[in-house]
C-alpha positions in Angstrom: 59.8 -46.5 6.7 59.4 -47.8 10.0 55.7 -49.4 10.9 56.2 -50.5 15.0 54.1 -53.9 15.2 53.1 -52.8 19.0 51.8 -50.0 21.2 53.6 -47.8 23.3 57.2 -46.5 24.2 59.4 -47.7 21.4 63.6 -46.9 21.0 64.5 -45.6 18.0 68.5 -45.9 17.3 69.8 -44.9 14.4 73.6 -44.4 12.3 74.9 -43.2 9.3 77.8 -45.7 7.5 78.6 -46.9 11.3 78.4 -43.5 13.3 75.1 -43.2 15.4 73.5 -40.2 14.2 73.0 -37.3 16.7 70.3 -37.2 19.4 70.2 -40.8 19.2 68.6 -43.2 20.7 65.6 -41.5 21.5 61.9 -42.7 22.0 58.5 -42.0 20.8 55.3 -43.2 21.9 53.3 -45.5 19.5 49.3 -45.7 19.4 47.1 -47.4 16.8 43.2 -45.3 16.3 42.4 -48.9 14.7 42.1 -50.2 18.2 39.8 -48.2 19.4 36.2 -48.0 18.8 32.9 -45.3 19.2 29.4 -46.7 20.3 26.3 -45.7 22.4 23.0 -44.3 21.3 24.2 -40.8 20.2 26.1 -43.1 17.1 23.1 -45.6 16.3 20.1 -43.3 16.6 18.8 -40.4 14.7 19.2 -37.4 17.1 16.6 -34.3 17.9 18.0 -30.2 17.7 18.6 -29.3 21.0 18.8 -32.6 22.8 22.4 -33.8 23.6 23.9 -36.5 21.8 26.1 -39.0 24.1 28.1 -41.6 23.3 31.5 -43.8 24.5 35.2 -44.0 22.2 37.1 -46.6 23.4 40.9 -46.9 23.9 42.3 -49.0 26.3 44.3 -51.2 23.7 45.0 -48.4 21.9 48.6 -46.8 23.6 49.1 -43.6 25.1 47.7 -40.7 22.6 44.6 -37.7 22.0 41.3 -38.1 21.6 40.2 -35.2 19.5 36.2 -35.7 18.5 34.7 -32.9 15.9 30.7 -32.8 15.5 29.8 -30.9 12.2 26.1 -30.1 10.9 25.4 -28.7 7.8 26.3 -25.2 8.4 28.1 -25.4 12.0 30.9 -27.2 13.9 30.4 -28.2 17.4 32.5 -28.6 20.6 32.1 -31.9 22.2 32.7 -32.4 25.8 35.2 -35.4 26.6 35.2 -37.2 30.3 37.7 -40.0 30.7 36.4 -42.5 32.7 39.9 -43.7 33.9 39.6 -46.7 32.5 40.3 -46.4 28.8 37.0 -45.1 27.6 35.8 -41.8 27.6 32.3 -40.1 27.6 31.6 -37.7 24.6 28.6 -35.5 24.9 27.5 -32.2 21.8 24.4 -30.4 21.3 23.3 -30.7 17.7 21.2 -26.6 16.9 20.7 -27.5 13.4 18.8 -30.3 11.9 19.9 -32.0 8.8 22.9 -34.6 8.3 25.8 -34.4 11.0 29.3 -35.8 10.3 31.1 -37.3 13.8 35.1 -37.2 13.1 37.0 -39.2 16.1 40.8 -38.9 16.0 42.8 -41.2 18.5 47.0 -40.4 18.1 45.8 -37.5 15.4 44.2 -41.0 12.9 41.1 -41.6 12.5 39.2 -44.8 14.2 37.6 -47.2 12.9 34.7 -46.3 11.2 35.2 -42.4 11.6 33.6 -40.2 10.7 29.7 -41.3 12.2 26.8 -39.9 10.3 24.3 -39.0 12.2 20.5 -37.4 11.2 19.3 -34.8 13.2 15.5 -33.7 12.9 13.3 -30.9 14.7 13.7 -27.4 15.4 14.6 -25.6 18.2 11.9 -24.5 20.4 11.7 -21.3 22.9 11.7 -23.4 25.9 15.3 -24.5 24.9 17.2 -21.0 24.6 18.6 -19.0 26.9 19.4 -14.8 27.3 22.5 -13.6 29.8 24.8 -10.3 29.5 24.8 -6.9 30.8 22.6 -5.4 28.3 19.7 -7.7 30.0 20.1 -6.2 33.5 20.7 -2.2 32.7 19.8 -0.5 30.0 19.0 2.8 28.9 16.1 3.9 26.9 16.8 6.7 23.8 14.5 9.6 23.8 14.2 11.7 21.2 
């Protein structure tokens, strides 16, 4: 078992009763999801259906890996939209369409951050003025006459 006390590249060498084993040395690239962090309004607040839900993860101590950030409602799973702001934090944006209890899972490396996953309430409904119709069949259609 090997647990690297640091972030980043690290050389693994390696042998077998004094011969180096094949394809060694080689390196791999070490991050730790307990350095980074989640927080903003879209974490601390309850949210609305149909009103975006933003908030900040950051990394920047956290060595070179993924963010992966999964929204979930009772019945649906959301895409989130992920901006990195070149600095070591990124800007996460979702849409909640369903009210009830939401579940935020953040991933850094593939591991879970601190605190992850986020509860978050979302309340209301969705109203009329908040959808949207596109597609072919609202342009041309044909009507069916008996």
């Amino acid at each position: 078992t090997l647990t690297p006390a640091q972030v980043g590249v690290l050389e693994i060498d390696a042998s077998w009763s004094g011969d180096q084993l094949s394809q060694c040395p080689f390196d791999i690239q070490v991050c730790d999801a307990t350095r980074c962090s989640a927080y903003g309004p879209g974490l601390m607040q309850p949210a609305k259906v149909g009103e975006e839900v933003q908030f900040t993860v950051q990394a920047k101590n956290a060595g070179d890996g993924a963010l992966s950030v999964k929204p979930s409602g009772p019945k649906t799973t959301y895409s989130a939209t992920i901006q990195s702001n070149g600095d070591g934090t990124y800007s996460v944006a979702f849409t909640p369409w369903e009210k009830g209890p939401h579940q935020i899972a953040i991933e850094w490396g593939g591991e879970g951050i601190k605190n992850s996953p986020f509860s978050l309430k979302v309340s209301g409904r969705i109203l009329a003025s908040q959808l949207t119709a596109s597609g072919l069949g609202l342009k041309e259609s044909v009507a069916l006459v008996p």
